[in-house]
Phi, psi and omega in degrees: 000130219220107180254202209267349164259035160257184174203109180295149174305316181303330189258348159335286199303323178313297191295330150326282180331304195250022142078000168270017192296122184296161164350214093212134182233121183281102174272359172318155118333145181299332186294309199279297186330321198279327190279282248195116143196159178298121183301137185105349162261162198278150121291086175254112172297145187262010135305298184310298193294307206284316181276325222241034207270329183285349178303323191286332192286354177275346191224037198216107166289164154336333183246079189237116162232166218239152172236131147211225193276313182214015176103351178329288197292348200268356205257310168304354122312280161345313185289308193283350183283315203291310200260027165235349138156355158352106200253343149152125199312136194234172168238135170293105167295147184073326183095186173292322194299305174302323197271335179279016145286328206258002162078009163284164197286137161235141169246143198223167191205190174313146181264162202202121170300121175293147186311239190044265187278031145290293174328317207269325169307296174284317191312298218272319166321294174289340170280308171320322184263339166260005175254331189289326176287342196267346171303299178271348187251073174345122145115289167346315188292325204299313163317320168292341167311307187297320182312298205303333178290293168002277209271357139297312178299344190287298199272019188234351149266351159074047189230190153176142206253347201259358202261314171310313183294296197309319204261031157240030187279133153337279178344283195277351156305307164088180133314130188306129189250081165296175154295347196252328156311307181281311182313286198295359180268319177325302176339300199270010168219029158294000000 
């Protein structure tokens, strides 16, 4: 569904095309950007856009649309440009997962499980091994009770705390994406 802050992949890529291509920042993680990302766009982590937003609004025109995996992160990004004064910040409907369904250019890199299924890995891991431990050890499931609480409370504040822990891994890091990294590349295609 394509509202007035959003953007369908198909008119992205058009606009790629014919050389009207808007801003475009990538709120993935440095792990998830370096496996899959469009070309020609920024990696600014949205830990980073949330602390660093008003620096960015100095190098950021009307024509910004923000990417992540399926649109979650890109839309809290939005929320923190628009309310640092952005007048409007737009979302890749769908994410990268819509624009490479829809057959547009990725530029790829080493491949990497996206925080999704990292999350969904370690959660099902640890309830599996505490319910299975919990057979001999009285008490041992109860952790898995808490992941599970966890990952309610993950989809009903629409946060997730084990996703935050995952994306501060070596693994899911990447090259260091600062502000001063990211300011300067900005910096270098005005």
């Amino acid at each position: 569904m394509t509202t007035a802050s959003s953007l369908s992949p198909t008119v992205l890529h058009r606009l790629v095309q014919e050389g009207r291509a808007p801003r475009l920042l990538d709120v993935r993680t440095p792990g998830e950007f370096r496996t899959a990302h469009i070309p020609g766009s920024y990696n600014v982590p949205l830990h980073t856009l949330r602390e660093h937003r008003a620096e960015l609004l100095a190098h950021l025109d009307e024509e910004v649309v923000l990417v992540c995996r399926s649109g979650q992160r890109a839309r809290e990004a939005e929320r923190a440009l628009a309310d640092a004064g952005l007048p409007n910040p737009r979302v890749l409907e769908g994410g990268i997962v819509a624009w490479e369904g829809s057959g547009a250019p990725v530029e790829r890199g080493p491949e990497r499980w996206d925080m999704e299924r990292q999350v969904r890995l370690v959660a099902g891991s640890v309830v599996l091994a505490t319910g299975l431990i919990g057979i001999l050890v009285p008490g041992v499931h109860l952790v898995g009770t808490a992941i599970g609480a966890g990952l309610t409370y993950a989809a009903l504040s629409n946060t997730c705390a084990l996703g935050v822990l995952l994306s501060k891994l070596p693994y899911n890091r990447g090259p260091r994406t600062g502000i001063r990294t990211v300011l300067a590349e900005l910096r270098s295609t005005r």
